[in-house]
C-alpha positions, 0 to 999 in steps of 0.5 A: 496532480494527485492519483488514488490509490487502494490501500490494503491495512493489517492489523497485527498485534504489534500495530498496523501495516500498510501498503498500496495496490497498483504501485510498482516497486515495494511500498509500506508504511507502519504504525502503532494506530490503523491512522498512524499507519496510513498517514505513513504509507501515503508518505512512502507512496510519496517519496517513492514516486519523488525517488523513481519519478512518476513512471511508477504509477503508469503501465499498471492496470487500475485496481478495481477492486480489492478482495480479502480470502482465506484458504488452508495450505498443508505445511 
């Protein structure tokens, strides 16, 4: 059986970072390229669900959509 999961990547000037929606516990994959980064975070979303088993990816609500916003905070 396979589960989609939304994948939310950033782009730094370091290299890519990666990490899914709708998954409990933290999960990141990293990578010098946008494809090294997300070929790393489907093998973390792997090896979490073989470590904590399938229970990870039940209860939570499905990610319909995902949104990218911006706002100024005082600091």
């Amino acid at each position: 059986m396979q589960k989609q999961f939304k994948i939310i990547v950033e782009k730094h000037t370091d290299g890519y970072v990666a990490y899914p929606l709708g998954l409990k516990g933290v999960v990141v994959g990293e990578g010098d390229t946008y494809e090294e980064a997300l070929a790393d975070v489907k093998s973390a979303i792997s090896f979490h669900i073989q470590s904590f088993g399938a229970d990870v990816t039940e209860g939570e609500l499905p990610v319909l959509e995902a949104f990218v916003a911006e706002t100024r905070v005082a600091v």
